[in-house]
N, C-alpha and C positions, 0 to 999 in steps of 0.2 A: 201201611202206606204213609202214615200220619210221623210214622217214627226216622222212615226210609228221607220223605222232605225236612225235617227238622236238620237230621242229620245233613242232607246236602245244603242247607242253610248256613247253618254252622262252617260246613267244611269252604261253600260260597265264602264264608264271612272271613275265616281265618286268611284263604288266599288272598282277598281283599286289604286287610287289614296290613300284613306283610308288604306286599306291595307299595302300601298306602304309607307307610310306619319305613321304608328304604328310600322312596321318593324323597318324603319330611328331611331323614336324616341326612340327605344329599343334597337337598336345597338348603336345609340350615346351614349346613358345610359350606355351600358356596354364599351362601347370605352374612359369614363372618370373614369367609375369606377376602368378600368384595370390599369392607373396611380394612383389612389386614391391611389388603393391599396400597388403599389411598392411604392408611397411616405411615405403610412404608416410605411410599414415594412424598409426600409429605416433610415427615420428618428431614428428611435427604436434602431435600431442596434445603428444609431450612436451616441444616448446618451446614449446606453449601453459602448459603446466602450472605451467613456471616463472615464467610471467610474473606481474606484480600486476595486478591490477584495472583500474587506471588505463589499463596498456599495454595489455591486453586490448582493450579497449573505452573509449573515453576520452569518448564523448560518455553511455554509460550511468554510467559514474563522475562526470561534471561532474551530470549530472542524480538521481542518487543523492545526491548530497552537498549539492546546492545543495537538495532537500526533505528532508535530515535537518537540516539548519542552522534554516529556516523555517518547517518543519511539526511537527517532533516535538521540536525544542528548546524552544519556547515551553509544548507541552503536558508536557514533563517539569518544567518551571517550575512548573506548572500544579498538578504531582502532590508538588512537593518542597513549595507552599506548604501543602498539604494533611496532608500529613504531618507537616511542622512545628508545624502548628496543633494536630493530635491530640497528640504529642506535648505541647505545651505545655501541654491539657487534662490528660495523665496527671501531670504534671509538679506541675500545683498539688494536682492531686487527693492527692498525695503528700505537699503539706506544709501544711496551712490556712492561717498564720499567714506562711507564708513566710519558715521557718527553716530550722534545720539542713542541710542540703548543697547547701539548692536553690540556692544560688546560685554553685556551682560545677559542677552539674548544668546549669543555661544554660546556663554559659559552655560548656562541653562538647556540648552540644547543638548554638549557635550555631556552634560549630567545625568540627564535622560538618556541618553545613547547609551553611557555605563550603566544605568539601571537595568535597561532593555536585554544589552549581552549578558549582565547578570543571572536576569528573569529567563531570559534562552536555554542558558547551560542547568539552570534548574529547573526545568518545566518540567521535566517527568518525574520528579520526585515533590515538583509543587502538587502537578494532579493526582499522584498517589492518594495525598492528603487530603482533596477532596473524599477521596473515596473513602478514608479512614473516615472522615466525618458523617457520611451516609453509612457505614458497619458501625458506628458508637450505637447510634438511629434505630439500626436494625437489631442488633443485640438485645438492645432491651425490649424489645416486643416477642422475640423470638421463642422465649418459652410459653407464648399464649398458643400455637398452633402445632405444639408437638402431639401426638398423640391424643387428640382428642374427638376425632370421628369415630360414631356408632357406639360409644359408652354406654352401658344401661339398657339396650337395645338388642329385643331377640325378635326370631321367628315369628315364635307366638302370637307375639302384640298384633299381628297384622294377618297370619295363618294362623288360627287356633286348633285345639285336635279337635277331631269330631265325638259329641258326647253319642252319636247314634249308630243308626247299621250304615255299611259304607257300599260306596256303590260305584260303578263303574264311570259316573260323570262324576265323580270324585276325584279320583286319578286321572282322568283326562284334564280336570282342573290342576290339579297337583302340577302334571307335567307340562302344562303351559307355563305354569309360574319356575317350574327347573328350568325351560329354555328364557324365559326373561329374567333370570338371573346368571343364568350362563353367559347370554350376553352381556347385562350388563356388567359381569367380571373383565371381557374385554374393552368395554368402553371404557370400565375405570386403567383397566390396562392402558389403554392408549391415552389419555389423559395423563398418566404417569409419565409418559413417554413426552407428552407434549410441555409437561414441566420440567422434565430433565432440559430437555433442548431449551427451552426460553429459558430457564437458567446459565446454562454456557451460553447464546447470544447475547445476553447481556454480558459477562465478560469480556467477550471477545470481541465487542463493541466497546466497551472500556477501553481495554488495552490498544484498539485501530484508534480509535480519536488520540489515546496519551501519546501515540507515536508518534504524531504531529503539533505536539502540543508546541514544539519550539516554534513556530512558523507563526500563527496568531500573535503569540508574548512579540514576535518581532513587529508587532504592530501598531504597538502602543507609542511610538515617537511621535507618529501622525495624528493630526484631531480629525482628519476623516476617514483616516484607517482605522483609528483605535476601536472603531466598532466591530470590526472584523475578532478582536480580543475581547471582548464585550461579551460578545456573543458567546464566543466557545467558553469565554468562563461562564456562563449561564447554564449552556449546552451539559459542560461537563458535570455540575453542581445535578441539572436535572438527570441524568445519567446512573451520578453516582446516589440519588435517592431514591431508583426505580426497586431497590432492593427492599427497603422498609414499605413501599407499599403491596408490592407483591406477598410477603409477611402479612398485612393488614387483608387481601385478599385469601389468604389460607384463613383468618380468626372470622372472617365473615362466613364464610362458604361453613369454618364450623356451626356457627350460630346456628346456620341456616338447616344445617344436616340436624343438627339436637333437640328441633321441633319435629321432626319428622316420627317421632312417637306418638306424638295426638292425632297423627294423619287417620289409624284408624283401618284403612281400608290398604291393602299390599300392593296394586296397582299404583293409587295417588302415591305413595312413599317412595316405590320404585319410580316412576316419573320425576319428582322433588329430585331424588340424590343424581340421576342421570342429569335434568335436568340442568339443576345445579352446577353439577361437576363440570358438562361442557359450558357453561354460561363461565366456570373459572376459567376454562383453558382459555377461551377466547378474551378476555379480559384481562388474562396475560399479559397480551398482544398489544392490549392498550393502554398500559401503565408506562408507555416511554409517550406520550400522546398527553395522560394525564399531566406527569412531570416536567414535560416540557412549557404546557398550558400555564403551570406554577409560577417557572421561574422565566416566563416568557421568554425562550427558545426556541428558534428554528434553525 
């Protein structure tokens, strides 16, 4: 009898063990796949991030450009001749007779007027160059957040194997911790997802502001319009910087992930990177909020 339970112990332990030892190996699977994944979409964004407009997307930049040239340069013409004219009105209103300074007052006037059409027919190739100056920004932070979630970081540290006999609330343990890792693969999934998109919106926010860039420049003749241009170059400056901090929120989010080795316990660790993760996506969101606060723009 003594031989008969041994052996069904035994054979108890092997089936145990197997089970025990396929669950591990499926959860570990999904417990490197769930950094694969953030490192994938990670890196993505960040060699999207540096890019310009152009390389982005080259048929929305021909077509961005080709209706700021034809649509909104003629109507900034439209608004410079407008204001010239008011101008000219305050101008006589100034001198009746048409003495004393008015007539270096014109010419001043007239000066600024050619400045203005200047600054119109260049305006989308001026805010380009904003945005080269925020990708200089970004370039050079960008190799801090390639690749660097979940380095040095196994299973183990948080599920250890068992040194004893294995037992049915074992596996039931096990397979709770495969479904909260299954999940969070699609959390990190969808995260991914939510950094692809807030990377194109910020593009295609770029590119909708530069399309009207000439309509502001034609604002600058007035001294109480010129805050109307004032502004959108602030605007734009904040815009074209939202990319270095988004960058700066990948190298944080890693910091953050690369303690989660002393965590210790595989619940707190899995909470941390969830955590975490959605605390990034949604802070996203508020890096055009940050940058604008900056270069105080609204």
């Amino acid at each position: 009898m003594l031989d008969i339970s041994e052996f069904a112990h035994e054979l108890g332990q092997k089936i145990l063990e197997g089970m025990y030892n396929g669950l591990y190996s499926l959860c570990n699977k999904l417990f490197m796949t769930m950094f694969d994944g953030l490192n994938n979409n990670i890196t993505s964004s960040s060699q999207t991030l540096i890019q310009t407009p152009e390389a982005w997307n080259s048929n929305a930049y021909g077509t961005v450009k080709n209706i700021a040239e034809s649509a909104f340069v003629p109507l900034a013409a439209c608004f410079i001749a407008c204001i010239l004219a008011w101008e000219l009105v305050h101008l006589l209103q100034e001198s009746n007779q048409m003495g004393g300074q008015i007539f270096e007052k014109l010419i001043v006037l007239l000066f600024t007027c050619v400045i203005c059409v200047f600054l119109c027919s260049k305006s989308f190739e001026i805010v380009m160059w904003f945005f080269k100056l925020g990708a200089e920004v970004t370039g050079n932070i960008a190799g801090t957040t390639v690749g660097t979630f979940g380095n040095g970081l196994a299973l183990d540290q948080f599920i250890p194997q068992p040194n004893g006999d294995y037992s049915l609330g074992m596996i039931f343990e096990l397979l709770g911790d495969l479904i909260l890792l299954a999940v969070g693969n699609v959390v990190i999934l969808a995260i991914g997802a939510i950094i692809y998109i807030r990377v194109a919106m910020w593009f295609l926010e770029f590119l909708i502001y530069a399309s009207a860039a000439s309509i502001p420049n034609a604002t600058w003749m007035n001294r109480e319009w010129s805050q109307v241009g004032m502004n959108y170059t602030r605007k734009m400056l904040a815009v074209a910087f939202e990319g270095p901090f988004m960058l700066l929120l990948f190298a944080l989010y890693g910091g953050v992930v690369s303690g989660i080795g002393t965590a210790g316990d595989f619940k707190q660790a899995f909470i941390m990177i969830i955590g975490c993760g959605l605390g990034l996506a949604m802070m996203m969101f508020k890096v055009g909020n940050i940058t604008a606060s900056i270069f105080n723009a609204h």
